[in-house]
N, C-alpha and C positions, 0 to 999 in steps of 0.2 A: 833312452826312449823306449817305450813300449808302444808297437802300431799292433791295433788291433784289424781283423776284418771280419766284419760282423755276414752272417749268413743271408741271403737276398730275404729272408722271409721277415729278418729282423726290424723294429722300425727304425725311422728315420736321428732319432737319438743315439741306439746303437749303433750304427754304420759307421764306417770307415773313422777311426777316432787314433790320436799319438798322446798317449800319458806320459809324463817324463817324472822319472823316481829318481830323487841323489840321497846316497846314503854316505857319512862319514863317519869315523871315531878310532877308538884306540883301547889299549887294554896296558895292565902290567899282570906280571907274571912273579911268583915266589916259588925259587925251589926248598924241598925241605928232605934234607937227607939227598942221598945222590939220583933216589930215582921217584921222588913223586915231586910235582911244580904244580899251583892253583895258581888257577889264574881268574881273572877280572875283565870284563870286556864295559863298554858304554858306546851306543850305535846310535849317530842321530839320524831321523829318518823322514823326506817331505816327498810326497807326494800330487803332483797336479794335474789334472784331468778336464775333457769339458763336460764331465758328470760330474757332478757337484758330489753324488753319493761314492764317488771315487776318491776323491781328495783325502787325504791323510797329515798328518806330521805330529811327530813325535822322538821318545829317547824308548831305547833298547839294552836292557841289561842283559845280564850274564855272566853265570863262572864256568870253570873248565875243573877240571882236577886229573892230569895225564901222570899213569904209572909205568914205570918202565924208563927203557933205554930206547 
């Protein structure tokens, strides 16, 4: 949950308001050689608000590529 609190000057749309964000997902990961691994992520993501211009949902990609120990 995200509670906002809107400033007294704001109007009455923005005032005191709770979004609630869930995010899930997963990744795999490749090592190649003993010290570099890439990786792969996919993040679902929904968003709900009582601002309409708030609401969201969707998918979140991504790679990584970590070198080292």
């Amino acid at each position: 949950w995200l509670g906002y609190r809107a400033a007294a000057a704001a109007p009455d749309a923005l005032q005191d308001r709770t979004d609630t964000y869930r995010m899930f997902g997963g990744g795999i990961g490749y090592h190649i050689g003993r010290e570099v691994r890439v990786g792969v992520n996919v993040d679902r993501q929904h968003r709900t608000s009582p601002l309409r211009s708030r609401d969201y949902e969707g998918y979140r990609f991504g790679t990584s590529v970590t070198y080292g120990r």
